[in-house]
C-alpha positions as CSV (number, residue, x, y, z in Angstrom):
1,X,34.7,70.0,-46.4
2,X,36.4,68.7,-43.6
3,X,40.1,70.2,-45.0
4,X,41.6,70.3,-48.7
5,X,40.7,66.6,-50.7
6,X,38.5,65.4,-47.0
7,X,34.6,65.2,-47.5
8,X,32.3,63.9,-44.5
9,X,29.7,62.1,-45.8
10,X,26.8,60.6,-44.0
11,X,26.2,56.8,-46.5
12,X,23.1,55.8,-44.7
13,X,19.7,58.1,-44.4
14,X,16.6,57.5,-44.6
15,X,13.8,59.9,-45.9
16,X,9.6,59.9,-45.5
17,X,9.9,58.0,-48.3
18,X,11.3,54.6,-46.3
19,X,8.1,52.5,-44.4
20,X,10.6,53.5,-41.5
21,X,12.0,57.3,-41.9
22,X,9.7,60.7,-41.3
23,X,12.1,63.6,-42.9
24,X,11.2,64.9,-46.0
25,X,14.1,65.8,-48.2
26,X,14.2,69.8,-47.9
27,X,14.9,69.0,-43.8
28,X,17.5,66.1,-44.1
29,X,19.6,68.5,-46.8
30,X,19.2,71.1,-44.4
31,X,20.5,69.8,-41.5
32,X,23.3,68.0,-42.9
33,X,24.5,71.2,-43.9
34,X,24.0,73.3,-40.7
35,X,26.2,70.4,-39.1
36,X,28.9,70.3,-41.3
37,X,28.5,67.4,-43.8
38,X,29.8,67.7,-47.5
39,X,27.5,65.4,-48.7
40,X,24.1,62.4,-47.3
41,X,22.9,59.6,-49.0
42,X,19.1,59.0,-48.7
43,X,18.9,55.6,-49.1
44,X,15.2,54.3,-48.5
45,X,14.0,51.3,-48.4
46,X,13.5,49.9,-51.9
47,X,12.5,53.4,-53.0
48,X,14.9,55.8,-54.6
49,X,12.5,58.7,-56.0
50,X,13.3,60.6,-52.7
51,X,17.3,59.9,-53.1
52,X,17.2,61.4,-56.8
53,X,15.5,64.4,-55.3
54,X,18.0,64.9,-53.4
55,X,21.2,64.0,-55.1
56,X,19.4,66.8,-57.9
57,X,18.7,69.6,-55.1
58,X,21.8,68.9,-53.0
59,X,24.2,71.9,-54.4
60,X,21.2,74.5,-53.4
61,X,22.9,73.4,-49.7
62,X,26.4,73.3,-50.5
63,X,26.2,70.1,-50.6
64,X,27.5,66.8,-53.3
65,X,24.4,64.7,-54.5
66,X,25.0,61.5,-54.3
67,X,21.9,59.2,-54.5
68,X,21.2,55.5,-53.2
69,X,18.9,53.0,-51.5
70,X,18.7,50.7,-49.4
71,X,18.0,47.3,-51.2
72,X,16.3,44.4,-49.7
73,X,17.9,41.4,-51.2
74,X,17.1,37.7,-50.4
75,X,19.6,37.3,-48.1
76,X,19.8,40.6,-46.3
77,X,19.7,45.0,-46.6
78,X,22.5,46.3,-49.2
79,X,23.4,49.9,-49.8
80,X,23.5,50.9,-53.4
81,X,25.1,53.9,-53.5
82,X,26.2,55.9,-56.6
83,X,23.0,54.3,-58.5
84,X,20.1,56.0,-60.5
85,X,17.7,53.1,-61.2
86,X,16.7,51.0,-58.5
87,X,18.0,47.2,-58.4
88,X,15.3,45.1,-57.9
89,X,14.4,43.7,-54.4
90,X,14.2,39.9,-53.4
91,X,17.0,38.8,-55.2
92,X,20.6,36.7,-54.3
93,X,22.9,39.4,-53.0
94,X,25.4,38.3,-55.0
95,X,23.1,39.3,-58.4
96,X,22.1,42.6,-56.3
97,X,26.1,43.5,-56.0
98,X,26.7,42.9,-59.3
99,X,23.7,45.3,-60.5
100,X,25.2,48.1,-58.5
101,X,28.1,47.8,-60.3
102,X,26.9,47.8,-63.4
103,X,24.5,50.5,-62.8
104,X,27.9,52.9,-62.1
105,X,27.6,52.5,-58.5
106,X,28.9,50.9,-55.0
107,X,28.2,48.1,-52.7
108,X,28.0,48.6,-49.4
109,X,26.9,45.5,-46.8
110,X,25.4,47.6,-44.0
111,X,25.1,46.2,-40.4
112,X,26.0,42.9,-40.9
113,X,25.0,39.9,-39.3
114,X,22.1,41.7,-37.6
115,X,19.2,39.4,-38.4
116,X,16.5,41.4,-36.3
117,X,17.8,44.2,-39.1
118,X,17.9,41.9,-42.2
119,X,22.0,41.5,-41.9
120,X,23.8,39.1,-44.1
121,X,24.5,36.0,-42.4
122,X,28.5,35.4,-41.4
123,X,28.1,32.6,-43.6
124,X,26.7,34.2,-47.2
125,X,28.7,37.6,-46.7
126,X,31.7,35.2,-47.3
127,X,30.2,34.1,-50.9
128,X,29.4,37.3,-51.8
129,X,32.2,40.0,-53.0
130,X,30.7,43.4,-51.9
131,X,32.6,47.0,-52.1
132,X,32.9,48.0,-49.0
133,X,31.3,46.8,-45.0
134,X,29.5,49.2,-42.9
135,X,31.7,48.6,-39.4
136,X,30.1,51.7,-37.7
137,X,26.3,52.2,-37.8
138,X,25.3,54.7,-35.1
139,X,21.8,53.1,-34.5
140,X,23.2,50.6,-31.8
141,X,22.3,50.0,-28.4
142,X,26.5,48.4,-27.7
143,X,29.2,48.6,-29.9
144,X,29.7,44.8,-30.5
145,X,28.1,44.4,-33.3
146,X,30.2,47.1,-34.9
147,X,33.2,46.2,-33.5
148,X,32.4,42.4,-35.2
149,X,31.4,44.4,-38.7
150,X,35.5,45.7,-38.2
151,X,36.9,42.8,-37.5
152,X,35.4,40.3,-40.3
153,X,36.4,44.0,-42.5
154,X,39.9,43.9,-41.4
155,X,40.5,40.6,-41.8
156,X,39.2,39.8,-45.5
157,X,40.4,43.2,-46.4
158,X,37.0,45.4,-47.3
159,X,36.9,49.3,-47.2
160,X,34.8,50.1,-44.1
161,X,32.7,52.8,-44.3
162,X,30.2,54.3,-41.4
163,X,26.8,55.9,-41.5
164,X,24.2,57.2,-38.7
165,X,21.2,55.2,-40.1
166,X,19.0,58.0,-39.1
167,X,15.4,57.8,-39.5
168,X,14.9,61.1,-38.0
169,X,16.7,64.5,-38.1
170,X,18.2,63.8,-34.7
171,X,20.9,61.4,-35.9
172,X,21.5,62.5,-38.9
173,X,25.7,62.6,-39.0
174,X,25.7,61.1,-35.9
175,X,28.2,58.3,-37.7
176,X,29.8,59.1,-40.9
177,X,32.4,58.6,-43.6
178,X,35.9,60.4,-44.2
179,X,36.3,60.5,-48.0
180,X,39.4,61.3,-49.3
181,X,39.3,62.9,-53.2
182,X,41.5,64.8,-55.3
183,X,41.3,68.0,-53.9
184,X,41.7,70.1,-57.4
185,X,38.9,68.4,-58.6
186,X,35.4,69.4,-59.0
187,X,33.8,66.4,-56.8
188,X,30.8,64.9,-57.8
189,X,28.9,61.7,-57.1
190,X,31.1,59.4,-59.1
191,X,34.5,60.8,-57.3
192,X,32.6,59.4,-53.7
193,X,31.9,55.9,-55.2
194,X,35.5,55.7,-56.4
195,X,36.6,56.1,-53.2
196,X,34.9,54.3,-51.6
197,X,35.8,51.4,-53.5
198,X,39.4,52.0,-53.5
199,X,39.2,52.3,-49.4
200,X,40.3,55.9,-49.4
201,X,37.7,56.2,-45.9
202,X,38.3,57.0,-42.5
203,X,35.4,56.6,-39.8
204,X,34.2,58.5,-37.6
205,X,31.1,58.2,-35.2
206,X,31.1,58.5,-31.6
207,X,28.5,59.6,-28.9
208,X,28.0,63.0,-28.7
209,X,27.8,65.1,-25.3
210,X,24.3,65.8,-23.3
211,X,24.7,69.5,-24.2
212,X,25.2,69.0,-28.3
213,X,22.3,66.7,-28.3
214,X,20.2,68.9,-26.9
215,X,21.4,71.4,-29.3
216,X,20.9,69.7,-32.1
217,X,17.5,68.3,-31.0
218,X,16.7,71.8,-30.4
219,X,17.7,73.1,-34.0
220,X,15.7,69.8,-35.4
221,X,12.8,69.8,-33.7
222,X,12.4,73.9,-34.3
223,X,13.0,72.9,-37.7
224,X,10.8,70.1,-38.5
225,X,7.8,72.6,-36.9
226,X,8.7,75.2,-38.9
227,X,8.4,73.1,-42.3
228,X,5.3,71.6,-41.2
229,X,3.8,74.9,-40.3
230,X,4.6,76.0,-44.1
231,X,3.2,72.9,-45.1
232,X,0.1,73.3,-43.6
233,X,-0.4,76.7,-45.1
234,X,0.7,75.4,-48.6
235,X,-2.1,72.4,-48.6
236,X,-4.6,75.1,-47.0
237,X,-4.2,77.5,-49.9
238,X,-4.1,74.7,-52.1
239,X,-7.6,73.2,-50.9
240,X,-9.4,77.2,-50.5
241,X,-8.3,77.4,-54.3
242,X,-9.7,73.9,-55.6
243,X,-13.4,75.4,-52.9
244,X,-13.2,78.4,-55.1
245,X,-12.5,76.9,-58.4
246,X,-15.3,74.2,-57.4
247,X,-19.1,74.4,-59.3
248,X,-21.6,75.7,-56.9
249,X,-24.1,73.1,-56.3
C-alpha cells in the first residue's frame, strides 16, 4: 500500500488466457507484488476463468483480488471490473454497463475512441452512462489519445482511472490507479469498485528510465524462464507417469 487508506492498483491486465496476453497467472501476481502493487485486475478478453484465479489466489501475494474482463461489446472494449460471471459479448454497451452493475461491479470505458483497438466512438460514449474512463493507458505510442480520454473525462465529469494494458510481464504497472479506501478497514474487492465509482482515484503512469526497464525486464524475463523450466519438468513427469501407467503392447 502506497501509505494509510492509498492502494495502487493496476485495472487493466491481460493473462494467457486473452487471444493477445502470454503470462500465466502465478507470474503476473508475482510481479505485481515484487513492484509494489496492492492489487491487478486480469481482465482477458471475453474470458474471466483466469481473472477468478486470480482474484482467489491474490492474498498468497499480499495482494487484494479483484477480478474482471475485458468485454467486447457491439460498439467497443469495456472493463468489467468487480464482476464474477462474465457479461455476455456482442451486445449495445449501454446493456453491457448495465450488467456490470447489476452483477456488483464497475464500468470502466478503456481507451476510448481508439478504433484500431475497438474504442467507443466520441459519438456513442455520449449515450452511454459508464463508471468511470480510462484517460491513461500505458500501451501508447503519443500521449494524445490519452490526453483526449482526460479531457472528454473532465468535462462530462467521469472518474478517470489508468491501467498499463500489459500483455506481457514487462508493463505490468507501467500505468496504474491511486485508490483511496477507508484505511481501518479490511479492503476487499468491493471497497476498490466503490471507489472507483465514487472518483476517489489519482493516476499515475509515466515512462520509466532506461536503467529501471532494464531492471525490470531482467527480473521478468529471469522469471518467466524459471516458471517455464518448472513447467517443463511438471508436464515431463506428468507424461513418464501416464508411459508407465500405459498397457504394454
Amino acid at each position: 500500500m502506497n501509505g494509510p487508506g492509498v492502494l495502487d492498483v493496476d485495472l487493466h491486465v491481460h493473462s494467457e488466457a486473452s487471444y493477445d496476453g502470454h503470462e500465466p497467472v502465478e507470474l503476473i501476481l508475482e510481479q505485481a507484488a515484487d513492484i509494489g502493487l496492492d492489487a491487478v485486475v486480469v481482465t482477458d478478453h471475453d474470458v474471466i476463468s483466469a481473472s477468478l484465479e486470480a482474484a482467489e489466489r491474490a492474498p498468497e501475494y499480499g495482494l487484494v483480488g479483484v477480478p474482471g474482463a475485458e468485454v467486447s461489446t457491439a460498439h467497443g472494449h469495456l472493463l468489467a471490473v468487480g464482476v464474477e460471471e462474465l457479461p455476455p459479448a456482442g451486445r449495445p454497451m449501454g446493456e453491457t454497463v448495465a450488467a456490470v452493475r447489476a452483477a456488483g461491479g464497475v464500468a470502466v470505458v478503456p481507451h476510448p475512441f481508439q478504433r484500431t483497438r475497438h474504442g467507443v466512438r466520441k459519438r456513442r460514449l455520449r449515450r452511454v452512462d459508464p463508471d468511470a474512463i480510462e484517460t491513461f493507458n500505458a500501451w501508447l505510442f503519443t500521449g494524445y489519445r490519452n490526453r483526449r480520454a482526460r479531457r472528454y473525462a473532465d468535462r462530462y465529469g467521469y472518474p478517470a482511472v489508468g491501467g498499463s494494458d500489459a500483455h506481457s510481464l514487462l508493463t505490468v504497472g507501467r500505468a496504474f490507479t491511486e485508490i483511496r479506501v477507508d484505511p481501518g478497514a479490511d479492503v476487499d474487492g468491493a471497497d476498490v469498485v466503490e471507489a472507483i465509482r465514487a472518483g476517489d482515484t489519482a493516476i499515475r503512469g509515466r515512462r520509466a528510465s532506461l536503467r529501471r526497464c532494464a531492471g525490470h525486464y531482467a527480473t521478468a524475463a529471469a522469471r518467466k524462464a524459471a516458471w517455464s523450466g518448472r513447467t517443463a519438468l511438471r508436464k515431463g513427469a506428468t507424461g513418464a507417469r501416464r508411459l508407465a501407467a500405459a498397457p504394454f503392447r
